[in-house]
C-alpha positions in Angstrom: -80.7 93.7 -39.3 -80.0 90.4 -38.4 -80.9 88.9 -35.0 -77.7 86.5 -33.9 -79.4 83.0 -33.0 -78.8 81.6 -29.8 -77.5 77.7 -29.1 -79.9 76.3 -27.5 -79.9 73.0 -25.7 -81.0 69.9 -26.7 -84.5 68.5 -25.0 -83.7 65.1 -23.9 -86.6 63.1 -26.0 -89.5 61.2 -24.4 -88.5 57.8 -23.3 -84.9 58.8 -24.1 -82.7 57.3 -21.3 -80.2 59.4 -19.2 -77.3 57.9 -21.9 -78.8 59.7 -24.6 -78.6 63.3 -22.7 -75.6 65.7 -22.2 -74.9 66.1 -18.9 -72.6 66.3 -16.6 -71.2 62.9 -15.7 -69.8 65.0 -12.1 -73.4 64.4 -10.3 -73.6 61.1 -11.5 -70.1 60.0 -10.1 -70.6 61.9 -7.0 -74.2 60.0 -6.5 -72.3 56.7 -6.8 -69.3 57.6 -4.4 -72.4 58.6 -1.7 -74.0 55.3 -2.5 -70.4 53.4 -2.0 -69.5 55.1 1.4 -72.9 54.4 2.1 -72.6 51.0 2.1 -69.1 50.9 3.4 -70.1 52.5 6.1 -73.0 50.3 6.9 -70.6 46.8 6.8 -67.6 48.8 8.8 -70.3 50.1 11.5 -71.6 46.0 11.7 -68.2 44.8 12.0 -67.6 47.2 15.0 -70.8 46.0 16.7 -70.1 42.2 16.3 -66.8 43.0 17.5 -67.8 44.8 20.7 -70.5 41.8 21.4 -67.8 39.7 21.1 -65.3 41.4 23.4 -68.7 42.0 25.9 -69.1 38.4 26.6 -66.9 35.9 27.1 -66.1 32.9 29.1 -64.1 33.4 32.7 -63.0 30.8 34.8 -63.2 30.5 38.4 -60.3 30.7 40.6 -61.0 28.1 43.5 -57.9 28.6 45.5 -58.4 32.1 45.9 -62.6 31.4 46.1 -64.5 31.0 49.2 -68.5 29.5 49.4 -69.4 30.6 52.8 -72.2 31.0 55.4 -73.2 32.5 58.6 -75.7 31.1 61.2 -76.4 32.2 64.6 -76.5 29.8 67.9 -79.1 30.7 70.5 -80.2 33.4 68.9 -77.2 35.8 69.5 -73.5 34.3 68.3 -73.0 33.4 64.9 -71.1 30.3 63.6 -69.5 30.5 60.2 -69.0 27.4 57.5 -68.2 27.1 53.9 -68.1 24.6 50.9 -64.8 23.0 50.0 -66.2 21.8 46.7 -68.1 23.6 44.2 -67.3 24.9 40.4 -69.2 27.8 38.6 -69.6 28.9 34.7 -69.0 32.6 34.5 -69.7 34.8 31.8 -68.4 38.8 32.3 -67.1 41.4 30.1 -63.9 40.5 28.8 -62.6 44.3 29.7 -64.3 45.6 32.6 -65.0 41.7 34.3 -68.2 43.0 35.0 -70.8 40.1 35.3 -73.8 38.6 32.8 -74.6 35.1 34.0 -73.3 32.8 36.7 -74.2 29.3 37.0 -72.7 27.4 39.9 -73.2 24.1 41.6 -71.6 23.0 45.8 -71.0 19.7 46.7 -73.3 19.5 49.9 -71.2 16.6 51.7 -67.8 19.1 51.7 -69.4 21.6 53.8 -67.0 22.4 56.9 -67.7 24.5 60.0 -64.6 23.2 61.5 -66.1 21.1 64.0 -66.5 17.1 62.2 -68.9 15.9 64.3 -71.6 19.4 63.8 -70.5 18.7 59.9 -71.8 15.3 59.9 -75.1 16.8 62.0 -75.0 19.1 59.0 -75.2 16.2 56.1 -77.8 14.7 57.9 -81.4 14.8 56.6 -82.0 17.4 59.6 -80.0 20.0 57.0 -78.8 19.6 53.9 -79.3 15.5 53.9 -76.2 15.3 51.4 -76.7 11.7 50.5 -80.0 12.2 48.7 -79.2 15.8 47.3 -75.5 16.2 47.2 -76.0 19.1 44.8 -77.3 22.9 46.0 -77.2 24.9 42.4 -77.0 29.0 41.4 -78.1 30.4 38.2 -78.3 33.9 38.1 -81.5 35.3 36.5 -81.0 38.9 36.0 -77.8 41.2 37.2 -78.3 44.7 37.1 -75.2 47.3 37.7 -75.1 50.5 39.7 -71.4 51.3 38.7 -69.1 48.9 40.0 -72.1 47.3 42.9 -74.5 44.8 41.1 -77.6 43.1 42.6 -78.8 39.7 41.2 -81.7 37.7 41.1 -81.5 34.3 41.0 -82.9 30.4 41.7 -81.2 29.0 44.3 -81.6 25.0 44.9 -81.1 23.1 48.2 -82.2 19.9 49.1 -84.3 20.0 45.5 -86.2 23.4 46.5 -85.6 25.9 44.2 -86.5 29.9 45.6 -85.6 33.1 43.8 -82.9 34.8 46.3 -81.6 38.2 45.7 -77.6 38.6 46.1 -76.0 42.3 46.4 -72.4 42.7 45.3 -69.7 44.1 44.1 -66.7 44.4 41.6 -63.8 44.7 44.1 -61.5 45.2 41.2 -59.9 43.9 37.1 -56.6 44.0 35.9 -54.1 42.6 33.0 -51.6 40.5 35.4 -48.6 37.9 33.7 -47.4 35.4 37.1 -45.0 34.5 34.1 -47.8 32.7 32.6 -48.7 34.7 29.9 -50.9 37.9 29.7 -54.3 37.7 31.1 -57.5 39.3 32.5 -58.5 38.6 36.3 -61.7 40.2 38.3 -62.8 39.8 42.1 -66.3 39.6 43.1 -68.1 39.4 46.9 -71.8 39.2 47.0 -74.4 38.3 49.9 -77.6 37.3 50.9 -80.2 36.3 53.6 -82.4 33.0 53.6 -84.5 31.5 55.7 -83.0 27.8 55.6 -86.3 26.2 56.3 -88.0 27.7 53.3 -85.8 25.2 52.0 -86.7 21.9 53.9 -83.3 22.5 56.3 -85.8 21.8 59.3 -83.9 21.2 62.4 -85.5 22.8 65.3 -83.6 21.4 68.5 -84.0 23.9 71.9 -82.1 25.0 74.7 -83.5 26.2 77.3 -86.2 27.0 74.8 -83.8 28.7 73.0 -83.3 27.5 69.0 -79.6 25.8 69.1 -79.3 27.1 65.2 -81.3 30.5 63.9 -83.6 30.4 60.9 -81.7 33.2 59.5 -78.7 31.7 57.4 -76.4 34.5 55.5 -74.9 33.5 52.3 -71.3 34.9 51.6 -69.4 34.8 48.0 -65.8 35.7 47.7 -64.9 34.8 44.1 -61.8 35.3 41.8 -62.5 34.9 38.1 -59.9 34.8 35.2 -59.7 34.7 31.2 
């Protein structure tokens, strides 16, 4: 009796590429689609992440009507005297959604300072202070901002009278929003932020008494009120 023979298949031969071999073209095809999504994966995934860099960082410009560079002092050691810059400009860089801050770099005009009082703002130009006509410019650059939710605290190098210290500001994001005014469409963020000095770590050396009490504190405290748009 006669044993039926069974089919068998081919061996592929030694050194024979895959195109000599019946098989299945399905794996193939379905390696290739992997190796496509793959890839278009990869390119749609680094699109996304420029993108968001991009919308992370952008340029916002200061508001100086509704900005304010002020400072508290105290006289004889108990009241306390307030002041501010009328001139001053800053470079802001935030996040283009949430407003919250990356860098600040701002310079004050040290001959518009203004207590409200002309003849203790011309004491305050005077070499005794800030001596304005041989360093008109104090400067801010932010070295490092870390956020805590919508409160911050920054380092950075503040400059008066040509000394430069690090000083530590703590503030906060008092609010963002899309507003119009009929202007078209845009982003606009508030900011306050603070901090203590000792004014004759930075050369501002007056020292005058009464009664052998100091007329002006060392202790001066910094105060930021800033409105930002883009």
């Amino acid at each position: 009796m006669t044993r039926p023979t069974l089919a068998r298949t081919p061996r592929p031969l030694r050194g024979a590429s895959p195109a000599h071999v019946r098989t299945s073209s399905v794996p193939s095809l379905w390696c290739a689609s992997l190796r496509v999504g793959q890839v278009c994966g990869l390119v749609t995934f680094a699109l996304l992440a420029a993108s968001a860099v991009q919308a992370q960082d952008v340029a916002w410009k200061i508001d100086k009507a509704h900005s304010k560079v002020g400072f508290v002092a105290r006289h004889l050691a108990f009241a306390k005297v307030s002041g501010k810059f009328g001139a001053f400009d800053a470079k802001i860089t935030a996040n283009a959604k949430t407003g919250k801050l990356s860098s600040v770099e701002a310079t004050v005009q040290a001959a518009s300072v203004d207590t409200d009082n002309d003849k203790r703002d011309q004491h305050l130009r005077k070499d005794d202070f800030f001596a304005a006509d041989k360093h008109p410019t104090l400067k801010l650059k932010t070295k490092s901002i870390k956020w805590n939710g919508n409160r911050f605290t920054a380092l950075t190098a503040l400059t008066i009278r040509g000394v430069t210290r690090d000083v530590t500001f703590t503030g906060e994001l008092l609010g963002a929003r899309k507003v119009d005014f009929g202007r078209g469409s845009h982003m606009r963020a508030a900011y306050e932020a603070t901090a203590k000095i000792n004014r004759k770590e930075f050369g501002l050396k007056f020292n005058g008494l009464a009664e052998g009490i100091s007329i002006v504190g060392d202790e001066v405290e910094i105060d930021l009120q800033i409105e930002a748009s883009h």
